[in-house]
C-alpha positions, 0 to 999 in steps of 0.5 A: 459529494464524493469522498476527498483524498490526499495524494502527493503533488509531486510523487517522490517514487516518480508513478510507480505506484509505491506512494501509500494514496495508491492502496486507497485509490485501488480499494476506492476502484475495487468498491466502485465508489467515485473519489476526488484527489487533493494533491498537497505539497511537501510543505503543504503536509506539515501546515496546520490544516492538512496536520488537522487531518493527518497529526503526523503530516503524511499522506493519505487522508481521507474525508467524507462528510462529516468524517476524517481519517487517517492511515491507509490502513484505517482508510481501507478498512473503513471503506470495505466494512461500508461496501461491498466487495473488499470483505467476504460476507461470512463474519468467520472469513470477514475476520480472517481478512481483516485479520492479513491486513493486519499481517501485511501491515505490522508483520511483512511491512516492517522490515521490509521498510526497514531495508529499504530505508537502510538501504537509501540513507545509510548505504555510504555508512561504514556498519552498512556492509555488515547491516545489509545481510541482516536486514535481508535475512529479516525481509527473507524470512517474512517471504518465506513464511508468506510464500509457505502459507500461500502455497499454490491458491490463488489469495490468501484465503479464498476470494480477494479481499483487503487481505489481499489488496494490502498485501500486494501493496506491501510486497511491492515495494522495492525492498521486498520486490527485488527478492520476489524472483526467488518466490515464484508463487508470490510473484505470481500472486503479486501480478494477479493483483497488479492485472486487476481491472480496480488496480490498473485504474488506480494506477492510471490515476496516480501515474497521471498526476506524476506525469502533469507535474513532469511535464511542467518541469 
């Protein structure tokens, strides 16, 4: 039996790729392992069966026999310490992966959705105006420093890896893409990840399922 993930039913960033089911899909591709979708609804996510799996009531989750996860992050590790292809054999560069995983998760996401949500719900908010440059300057400063240690290689440390595969994931996002212009090397480097083969499927599949739901609208 395949793995089982959840996915929205009906994906509020409307097939961009941005929902947290896409770095699970794309790390599913990256190893080559077949998986099978669930789409649950809004109010589907806070009912006690899907809480079961997911205590917060989000989205992805992920089962294979006998075992249930939750987090993406948790999830990527998981399938890239089973398989082959999303961790470099030597256990010095395994840790360093693991390692920019971690970074794109608690270092560069952070503010980044920080801005993001600041900039979705408190925009009419009369502290927005001074708030906005802060966050900005917060988001800057993490793109700064990414972009001085990536310099002109082509991943972060060497081969791609989950490192990698997160990281891309994170700078997509539109809080943190819409500055990427003023970092051309980041932007290339995003681009990298976003032509490959595994990504491109990934993407495929999650635009799919926003497509059927428009459809029926």
């Amino acid at each position: 039996m395949p793995p089982t993930i959840t996915a929205f039913e009906a994906a509020p960033d409307r097939g961009r790729g941005l929902a947290r089911d896409m770095r699970v899909r794309w790390a599913l591709e990256e190893v080559g392992q077949p998986y099978d979708v669930r789409l649950v609804s809004f109010a589907a996510m806070k009912q006690p069966p899907h809480l079961a799996l997911h205590p917060f009531g989000q989205i992805p989750t992920f089962e294979a026999g006998g075992l249930a996860l939750f987090e993406s992050g948790a999830i990527i590790l998981h399938l890239a310490e089973g398989r082959p292809g999303l961790l470099p054999a030597d256990p010095d560069a395994r840790a360093r992966a693991i390692g920019w995983m971690f970074a794109a998760l608690n270092t560069v996401e952070p503010p980044i959705v920080e801005r993001e949500q600041t900039m979705l719900i408190e925009r009419d908010k009369p502290w927005y105006a001074e708030r906005a440059p802060m966050l900005e300057a917060r988001v800057r400063r993490r793109l700064d420093e990414l972009s001085a240690r990536l310099g002109p290689a082509e991943w972060l440390d060497g081969a791609f890896s989950a490192g990698d595969l997160m990281m891309v994931s994170v700078l997509r996002r539109p809080a943190g893409a819409e500055l990427l212009p003023d970092y051309p090397n980041l932007a290339a480097y995003v681009a990298r990840g976003e032509a490959r083969p595994a990504y491109q499927r990934a993407f495929a599949d999650q635009l799919a399922v926003f497509q059927a739901v428009a459809g029926e609208g």
